[in-house]
C-alpha positions in Angstrom: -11.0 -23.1 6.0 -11.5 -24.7 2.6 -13.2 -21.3 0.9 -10.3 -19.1 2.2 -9.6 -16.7 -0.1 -6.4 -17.2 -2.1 -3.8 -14.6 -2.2 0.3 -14.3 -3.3 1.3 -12.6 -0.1 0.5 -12.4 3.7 2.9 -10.6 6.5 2.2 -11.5 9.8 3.9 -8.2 11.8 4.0 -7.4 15.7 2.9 -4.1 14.9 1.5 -2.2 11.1 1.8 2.0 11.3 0.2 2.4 8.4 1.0 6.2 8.7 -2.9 7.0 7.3 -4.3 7.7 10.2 -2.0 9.4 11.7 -0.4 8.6 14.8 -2.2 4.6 14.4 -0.4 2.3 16.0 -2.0 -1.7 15.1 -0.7 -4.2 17.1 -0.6 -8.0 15.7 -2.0 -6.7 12.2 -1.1 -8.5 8.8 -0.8 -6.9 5.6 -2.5 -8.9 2.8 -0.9 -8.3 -0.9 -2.1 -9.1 -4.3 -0.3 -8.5 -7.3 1.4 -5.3 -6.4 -1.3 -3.9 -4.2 -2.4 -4.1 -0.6 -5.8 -6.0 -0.5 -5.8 -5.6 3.1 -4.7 -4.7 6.9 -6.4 -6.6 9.4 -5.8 -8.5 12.8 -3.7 -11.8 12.5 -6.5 -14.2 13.5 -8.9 -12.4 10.6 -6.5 -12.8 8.0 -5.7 -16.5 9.0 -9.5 -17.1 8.4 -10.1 -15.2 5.5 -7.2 -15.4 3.1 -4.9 -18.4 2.0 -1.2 -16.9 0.7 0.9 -18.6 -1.4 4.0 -16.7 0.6 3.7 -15.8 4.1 6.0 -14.1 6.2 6.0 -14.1 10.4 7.9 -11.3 11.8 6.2 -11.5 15.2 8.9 -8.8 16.4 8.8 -6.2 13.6 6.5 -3.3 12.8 5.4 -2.8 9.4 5.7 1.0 7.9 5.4 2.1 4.7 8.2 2.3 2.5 10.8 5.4 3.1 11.1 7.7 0.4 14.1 9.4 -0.2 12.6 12.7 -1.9 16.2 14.7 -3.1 19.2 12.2 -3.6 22.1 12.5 -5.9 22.9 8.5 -6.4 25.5 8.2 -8.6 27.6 10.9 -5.8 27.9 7.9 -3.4 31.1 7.0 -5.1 32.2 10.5 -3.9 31.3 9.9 0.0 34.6 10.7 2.0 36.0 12.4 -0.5 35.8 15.8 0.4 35.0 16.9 4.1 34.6 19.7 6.4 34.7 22.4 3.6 32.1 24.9 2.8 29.6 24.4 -0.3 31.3 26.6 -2.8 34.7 25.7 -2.1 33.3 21.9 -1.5 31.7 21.9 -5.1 34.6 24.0 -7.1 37.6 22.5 -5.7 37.1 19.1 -4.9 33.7 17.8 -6.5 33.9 19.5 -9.7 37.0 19.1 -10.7 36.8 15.0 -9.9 33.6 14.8 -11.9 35.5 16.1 -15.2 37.8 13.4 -14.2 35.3 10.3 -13.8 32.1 11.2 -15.2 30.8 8.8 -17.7 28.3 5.5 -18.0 30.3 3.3 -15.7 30.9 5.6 -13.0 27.3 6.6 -13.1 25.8 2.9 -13.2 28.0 1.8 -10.7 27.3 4.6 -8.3 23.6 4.1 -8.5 24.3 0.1 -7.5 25.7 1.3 -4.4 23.5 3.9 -3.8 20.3 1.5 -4.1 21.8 -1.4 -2.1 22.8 1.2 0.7 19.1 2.6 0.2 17.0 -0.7 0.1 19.2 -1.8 3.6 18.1 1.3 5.0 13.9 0.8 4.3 14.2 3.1 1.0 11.8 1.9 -1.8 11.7 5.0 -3.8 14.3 7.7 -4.3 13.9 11.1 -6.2 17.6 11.7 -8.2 18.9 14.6 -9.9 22.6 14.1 -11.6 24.3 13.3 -14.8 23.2 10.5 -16.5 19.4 10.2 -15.5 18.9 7.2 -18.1 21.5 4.9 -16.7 19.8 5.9 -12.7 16.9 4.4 -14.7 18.1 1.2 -16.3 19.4 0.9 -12.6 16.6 1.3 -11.0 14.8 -0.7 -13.0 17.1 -3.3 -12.9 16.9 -3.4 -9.1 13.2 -3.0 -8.9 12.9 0.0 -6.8 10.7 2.9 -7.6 12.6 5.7 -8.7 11.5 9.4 -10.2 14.4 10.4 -12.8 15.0 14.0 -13.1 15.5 15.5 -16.5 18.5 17.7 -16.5 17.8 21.2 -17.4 20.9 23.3 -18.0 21.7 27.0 -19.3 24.5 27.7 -21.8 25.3 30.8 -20.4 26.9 28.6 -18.0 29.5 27.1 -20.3 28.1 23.2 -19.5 28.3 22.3 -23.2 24.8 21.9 -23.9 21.9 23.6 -24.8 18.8 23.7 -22.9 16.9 22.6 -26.1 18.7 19.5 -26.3 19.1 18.7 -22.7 15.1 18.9 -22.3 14.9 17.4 -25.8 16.4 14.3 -24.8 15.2 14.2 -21.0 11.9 14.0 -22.8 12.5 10.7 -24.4 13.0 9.8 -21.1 9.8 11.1 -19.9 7.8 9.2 -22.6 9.9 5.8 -21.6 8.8 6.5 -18.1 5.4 6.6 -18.6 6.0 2.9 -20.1 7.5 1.6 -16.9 5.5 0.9 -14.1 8.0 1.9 -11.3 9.7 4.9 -12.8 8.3 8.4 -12.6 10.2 12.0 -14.5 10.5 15.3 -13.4 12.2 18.3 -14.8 15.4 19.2 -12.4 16.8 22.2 -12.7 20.1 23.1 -10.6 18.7 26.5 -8.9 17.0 29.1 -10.1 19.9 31.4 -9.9 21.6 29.7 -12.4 18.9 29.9 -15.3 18.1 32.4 -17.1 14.4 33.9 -17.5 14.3 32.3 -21.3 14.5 28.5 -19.8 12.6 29.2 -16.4 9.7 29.8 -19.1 10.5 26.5 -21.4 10.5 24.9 -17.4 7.0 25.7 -16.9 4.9 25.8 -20.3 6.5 22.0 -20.3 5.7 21.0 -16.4 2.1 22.4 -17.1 2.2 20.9 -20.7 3.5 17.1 -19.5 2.3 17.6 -16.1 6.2 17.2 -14.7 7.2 18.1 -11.1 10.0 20.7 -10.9 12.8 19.7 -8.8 15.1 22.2 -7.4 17.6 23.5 -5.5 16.0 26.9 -3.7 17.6 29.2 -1.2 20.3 26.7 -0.2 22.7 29.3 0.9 22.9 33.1 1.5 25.7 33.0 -1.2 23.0 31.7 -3.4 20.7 34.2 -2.7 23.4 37.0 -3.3 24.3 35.5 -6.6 20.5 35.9 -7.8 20.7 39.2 -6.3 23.6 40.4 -8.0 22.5 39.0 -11.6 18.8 39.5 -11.5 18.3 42.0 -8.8 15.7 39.6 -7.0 15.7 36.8 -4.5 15.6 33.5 -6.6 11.8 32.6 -5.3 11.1 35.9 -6.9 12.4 34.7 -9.8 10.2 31.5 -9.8 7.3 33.5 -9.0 7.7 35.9 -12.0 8.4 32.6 -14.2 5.4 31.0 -13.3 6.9 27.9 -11.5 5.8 28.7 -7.7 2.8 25.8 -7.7 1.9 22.8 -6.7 4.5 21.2 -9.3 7.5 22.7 -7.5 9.7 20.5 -5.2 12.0 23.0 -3.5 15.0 21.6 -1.7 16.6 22.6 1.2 15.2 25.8 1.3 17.2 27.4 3.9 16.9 31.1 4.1 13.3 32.4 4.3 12.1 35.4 5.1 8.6 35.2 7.1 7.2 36.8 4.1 8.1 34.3 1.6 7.1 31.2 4.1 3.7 32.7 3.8 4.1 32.7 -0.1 5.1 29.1 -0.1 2.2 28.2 1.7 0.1 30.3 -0.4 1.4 28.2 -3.8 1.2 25.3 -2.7 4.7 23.9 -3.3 6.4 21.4 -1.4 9.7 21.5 0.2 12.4 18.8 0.6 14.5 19.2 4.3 17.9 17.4 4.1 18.7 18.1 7.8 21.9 16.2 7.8 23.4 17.4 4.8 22.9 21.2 5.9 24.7 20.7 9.0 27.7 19.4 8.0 28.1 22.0 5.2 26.8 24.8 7.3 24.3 25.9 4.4 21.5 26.6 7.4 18.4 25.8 8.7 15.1 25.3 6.9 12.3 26.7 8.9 10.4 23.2 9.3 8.4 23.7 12.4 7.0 27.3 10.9 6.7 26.1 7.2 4.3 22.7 8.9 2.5 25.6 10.6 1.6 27.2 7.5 0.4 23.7 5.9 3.0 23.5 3.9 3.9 20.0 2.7 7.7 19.2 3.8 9.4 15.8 2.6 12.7 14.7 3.5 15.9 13.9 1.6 19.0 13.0 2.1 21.0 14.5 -0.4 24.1 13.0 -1.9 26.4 11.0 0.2 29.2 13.0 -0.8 27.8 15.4 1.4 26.0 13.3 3.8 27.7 10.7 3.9 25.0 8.4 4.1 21.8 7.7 2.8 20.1 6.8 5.9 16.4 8.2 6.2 15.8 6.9 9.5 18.5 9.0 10.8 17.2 11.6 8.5 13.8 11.4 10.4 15.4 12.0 14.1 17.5 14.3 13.1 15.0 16.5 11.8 12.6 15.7 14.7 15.6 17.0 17.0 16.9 19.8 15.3 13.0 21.3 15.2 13.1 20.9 18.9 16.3 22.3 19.4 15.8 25.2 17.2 12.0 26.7 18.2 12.7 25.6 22.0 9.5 23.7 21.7 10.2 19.5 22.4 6.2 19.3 21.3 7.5 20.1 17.8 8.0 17.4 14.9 6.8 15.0 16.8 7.7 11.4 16.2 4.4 10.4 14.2 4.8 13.7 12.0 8.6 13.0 11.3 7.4 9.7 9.9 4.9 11.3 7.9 7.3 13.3 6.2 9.4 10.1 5.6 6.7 8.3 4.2 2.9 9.9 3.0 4.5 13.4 2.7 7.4 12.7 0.7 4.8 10.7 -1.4 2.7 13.8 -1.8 5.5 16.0 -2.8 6.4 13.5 -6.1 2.7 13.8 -6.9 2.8 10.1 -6.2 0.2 10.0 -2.9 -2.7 7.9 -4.4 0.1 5.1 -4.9 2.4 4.9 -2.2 3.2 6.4 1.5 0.9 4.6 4.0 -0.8 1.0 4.3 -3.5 0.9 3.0 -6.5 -1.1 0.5 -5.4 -0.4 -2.8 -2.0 1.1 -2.4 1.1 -0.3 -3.9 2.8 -2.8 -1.7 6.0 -1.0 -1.0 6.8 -1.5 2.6 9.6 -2.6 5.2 9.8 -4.4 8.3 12.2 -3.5 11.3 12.9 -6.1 13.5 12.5 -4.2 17.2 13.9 -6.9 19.0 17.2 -5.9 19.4 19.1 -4.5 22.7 19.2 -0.8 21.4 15.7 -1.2 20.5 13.6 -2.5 24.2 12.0 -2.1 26.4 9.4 -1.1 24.1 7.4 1.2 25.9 5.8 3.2 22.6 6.5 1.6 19.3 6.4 5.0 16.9 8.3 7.0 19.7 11.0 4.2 19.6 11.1 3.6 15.7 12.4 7.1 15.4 14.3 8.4 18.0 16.0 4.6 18.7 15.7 2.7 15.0 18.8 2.1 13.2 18.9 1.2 9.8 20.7 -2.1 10.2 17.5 -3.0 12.1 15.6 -2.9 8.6 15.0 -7.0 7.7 12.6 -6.8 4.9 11.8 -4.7 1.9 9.1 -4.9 -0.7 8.1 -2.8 -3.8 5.2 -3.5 -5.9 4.9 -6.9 -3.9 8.1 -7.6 -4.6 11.0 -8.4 -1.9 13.8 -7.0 -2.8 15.7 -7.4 0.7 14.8 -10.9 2.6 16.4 -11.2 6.0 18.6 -8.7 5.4 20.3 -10.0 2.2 19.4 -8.1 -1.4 18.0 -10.3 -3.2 18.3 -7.9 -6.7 21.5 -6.8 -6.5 24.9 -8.5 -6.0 26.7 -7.2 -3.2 29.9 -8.6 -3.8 29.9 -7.3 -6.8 28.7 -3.8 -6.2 31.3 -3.8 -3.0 34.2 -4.6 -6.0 33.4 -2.3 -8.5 33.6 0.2 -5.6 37.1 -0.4 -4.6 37.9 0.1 -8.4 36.6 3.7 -8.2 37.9 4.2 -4.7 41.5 3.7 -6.0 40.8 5.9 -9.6 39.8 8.5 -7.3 43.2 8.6 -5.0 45.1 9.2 -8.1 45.9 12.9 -8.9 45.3 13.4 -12.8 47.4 15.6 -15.3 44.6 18.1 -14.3 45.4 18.5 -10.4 48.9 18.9 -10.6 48.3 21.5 -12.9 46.1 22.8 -11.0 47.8 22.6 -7.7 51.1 24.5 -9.4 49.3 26.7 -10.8 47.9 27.5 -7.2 51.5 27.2 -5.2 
């Protein structure tokens, strides 16, 4: 036993899905980490002989997946869950959400919302988000900060739209970012566009001469509503994939979320370009913005991630639930219970949302050589036996507050169940500050609201 290998980390777990294969299911596997990298997944007995850790962890009664990824997420919006409910997108963005982020925006609100939005995410089994709101460098001191893995999206806004800036210096100074992600080892930058509808044709071009020319993922709102797809209609006199298509953009750099409203036509399109599209199941339900075609879009190969949206219009940022809904609601909808099945609704959790941020080689699945972001879920809980079929149970009876352990990079950042980067206290106080701003009416409401009576 003396020529045992030495090694900084070994997890003993009751079961690894590794996700890659699919559908593989190892029972009383351990997960051997170096540095920030799996060296191994083997059988506990081999890895007792082979490797001495400097850390080991026993959870006899968990399965070990890879880490969630969250792949459409506005964080800093947490602060905004419960505020404004049961109302229709428009009216839910242009009199409630709008109106409250004249109020409130700034560099508090934004690095205090991300706190809350990362604690909630790494107690839920999310090690990497993909964020698109005001602010992107504060989500990335954040993130950073927190030591989750994180891809900032670079705000890309038209003046035509009376937002105060310019495209040029929007991109100008998302750029900057870009170059400072490149320097951190857990951050990644893509360009993020609101919708299509809302650009015009001059900065859909600047969008993809500099995706192709930093090699940037798009991210984007696409067909999220039919009153979306009337508004391109009505300004451009095309449906706003059409307008990606005659920019350029409809490639394998696009991340189109939600994508709602799809003619059979332009499904075969979006397999044809090789895009990837982001399903926020939950968050289209309770606004009523529609379905996306998953079951016909997987059909076509077309790669389709999961997100969860903002929690202003979630209200949570729970993938897990993220993953059963969507496995029901693809049942429900094609009359087919065969469709999304359990291993494939992980997949998109995990190794697809990881293909859609381009970041596949790194993260997604278990395996030799991959970063070490991964969770365990203690299945020894009352909701959770008897445990007939472990990947059948961890999504359509796995809560979150099952989630015990969280790594990234090697790193545990949730032991037990308790953060161990983030103060929750404190993130829990600075909350209540915000809850209480929020209740108060501004100058600007009752004007508003008299100006309404």
């Amino acid at each position: 036993m003396a020529d045992r290998e030495p090694v900084d980390c070994i997890i003993h777990a009751g079961w690894v899905v590794p996700v890659n294969p699919a559908g593989a299911v190892l029972e009383r596997h351990s997960l051997v980490i170096q540095g920030q990298r799996i060296l191994a997944v083997l059988p506990w007995r081999d890895a007792l002989r082979r490797y001495r850790a400097q850390r080991t962890f026993r959870r006899s009664r968990h399965v070990l997946i890879p880490g969630l990824i969250n792949a459409h997420t506005h964080a800093a919006m947490t602060l905004f869950r419960g505020f404004a409910d049961d109302l229709p997108l428009t009216q839910w963005l242009r009199d409630r959400i709008w109106p409250a982020e004249q109020r409130v925006i700034g560099r508090r609100f934004a690095r205090d919302g991300v706190r809350l939005a990362i604690a909630e995410m790494l107690r839920g089994g999310i090690t990497c988000f993909s964020d698109m709101y005001y602010l992107p460098t504060v989500t990335a001191d954040e993130a950073c900060a927190a030591g989750v893995r994180a891809m900032i999206g670079i705000r890309v806004l038209d003046t035509a739209l009376g937002f105060g800036a310019t495209p040029e210096d929007t991109l100008e100074g998302g750029l900057s970012l870009a170059d400072r992600c490149q320097r951190e080892p857990l951050l990644h930058c893509s360009l993020a566009p609101y919708a299509p509808e809302a650009l015009s044709d001059h900065v859909l071009g600047q969008l993809r001469r500099l995706s192709s020319d930093h090699r940037l993922r798009v991210h984007s709102h696409v067909h999220e509503t039919r009153g979306d797809i009337a508004q391109a209609q009505r300004r451009e006199g095309r449906r706003p994939l059409a307008q990606l298509q005659a920019a350029g953009l409809l490639n394998g750099n696009l991340v189109a979320v939600h994508m709602n409203h799809l003619t059979a036509a332009e499904r075969q399109t979006v397999a044809r370009a090789g895009l990837h599209v982001v399903h926020c199941p939950r968050s289209n339900l309770k606004l009523a913005s529609g379905f996306c075609p998953v079951t016909e879009l997987l059909a076509e190969g077309v790669n389709v991630a999961l997100g969860t949206d903002g929690a202003a219009s979630n209200n949570s940022l729970d993938l897990l639930g993220e993953m059963r809904t969507a496995a029901l609601l693809a049942k429900g909808l094609s009359g087919d219970p065969t469709a999304v099945s359990a291993g494939t609704a992980l997949r998109m959790a995990t190794l697809n949302g990881a293909r859609a941020l381009g970041l596949d080689t790194e993260i997604g699945s278990l395996e030799a050589g991959k970063q070490a972001d991964c969770v365990a879920i203690n299945l020894d809980r009352l909701q959770a036996v008897p445990l007939h079929h472990v990947l059948p149970q961890l999504v359509y009876a796995t809560q979150r507050e099952q989630v015990s352990d969280v790594w990234v990079a090697g790193h545990q950042l949730l032991n037990r169940g308790r953060l161990t980067t983030l103060d929750g206290v404190s993130v829990l106080r600075q909350t209540r500050r915000w809850q209480r701003r929020l209740a108060q009416p501004s100058w600007f409401d009752a004007i508003r609201h008299w100006l309404l009576k």
